[in-house]
C-alpha positions in Angstrom: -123.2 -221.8 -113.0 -121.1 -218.8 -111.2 -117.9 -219.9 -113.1 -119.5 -218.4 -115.9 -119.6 -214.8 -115.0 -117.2 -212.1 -116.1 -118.3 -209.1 -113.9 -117.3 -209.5 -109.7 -120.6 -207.5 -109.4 -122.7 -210.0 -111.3 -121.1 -213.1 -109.7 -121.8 -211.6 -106.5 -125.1 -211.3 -107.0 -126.0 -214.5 -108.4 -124.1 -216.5 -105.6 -126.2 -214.3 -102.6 -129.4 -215.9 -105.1 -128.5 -219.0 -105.4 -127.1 -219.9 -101.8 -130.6 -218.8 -101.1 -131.9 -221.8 -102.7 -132.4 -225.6 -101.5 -130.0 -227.8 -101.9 -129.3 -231.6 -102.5 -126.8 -234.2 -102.4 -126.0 -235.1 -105.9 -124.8 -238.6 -105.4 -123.8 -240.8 -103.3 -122.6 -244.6 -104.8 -125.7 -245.9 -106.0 -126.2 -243.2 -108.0 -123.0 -243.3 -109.5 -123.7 -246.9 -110.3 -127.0 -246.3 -111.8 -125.2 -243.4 -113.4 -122.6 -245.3 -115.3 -125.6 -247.9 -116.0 -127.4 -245.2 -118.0 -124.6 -244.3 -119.8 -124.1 -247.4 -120.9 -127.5 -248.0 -121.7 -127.8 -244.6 -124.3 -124.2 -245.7 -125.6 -125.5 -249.3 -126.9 -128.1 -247.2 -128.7 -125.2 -245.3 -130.7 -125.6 -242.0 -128.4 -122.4 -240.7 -127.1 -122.9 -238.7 -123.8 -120.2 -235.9 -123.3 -120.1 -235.1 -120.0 -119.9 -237.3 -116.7 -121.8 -234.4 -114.6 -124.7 -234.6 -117.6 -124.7 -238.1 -117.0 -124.9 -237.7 -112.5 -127.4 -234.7 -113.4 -129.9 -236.8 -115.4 -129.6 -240.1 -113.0 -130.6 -237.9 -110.3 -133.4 -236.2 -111.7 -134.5 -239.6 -113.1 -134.4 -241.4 -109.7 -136.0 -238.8 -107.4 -138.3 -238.0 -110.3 -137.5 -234.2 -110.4 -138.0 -232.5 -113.8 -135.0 -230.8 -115.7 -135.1 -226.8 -116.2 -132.6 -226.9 -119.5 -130.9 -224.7 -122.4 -129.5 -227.4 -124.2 -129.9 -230.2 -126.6 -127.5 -232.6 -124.2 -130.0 -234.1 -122.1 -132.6 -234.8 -125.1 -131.2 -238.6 -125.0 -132.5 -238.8 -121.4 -135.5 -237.3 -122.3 -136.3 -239.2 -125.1 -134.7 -242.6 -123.8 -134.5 -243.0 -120.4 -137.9 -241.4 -119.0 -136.2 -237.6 -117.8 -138.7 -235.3 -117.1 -138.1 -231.5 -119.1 -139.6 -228.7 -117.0 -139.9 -226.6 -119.3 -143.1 -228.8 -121.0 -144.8 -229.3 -117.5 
């Protein structure tokens, strides 16, 4: 998320914000397994997913039951396949 800002000031800002906020362990090795398992789950359906920390994101999310606050059409497979939870419809 802060690799994406252009002004020192700005980036400033939103890293005092965010270190504010909880924060998780993303994985660990079972998740990485059952992350590689969904993967290979939406790619026998035809969907290709394009990025690996899409794929640790979603498992998460999906394993701890945590809904997904998204901008993108990337995680609609998980949505619509594997059970993710969109927070932006809760």
């Amino acid at each position: 998320m802060l690799q994406g800002f252009r002004s020192d000031k700005d980036y400033r800002i939103a890293k005092s914000l965010l270190t504010e906020l909880a924060q998780v362990q993303l994985c660990n090795t079972d998740l990485a397994i059952k992350s590689a398992q969904n993967y290979r789950a939406l790619r026998k359906q035809g969907i290709t997913i394009r990025k690996t920390i899409d794929c640790l994101i979603a498992t998460y999310c999906i394993e701890t039951k945590t809904p997904l606050l998204f901008s993108d059409r990337d995680f609609d497979p998980w949505i619509e396949n594997l059970q993710l939870k969109d927070a932006s419809v809760l």
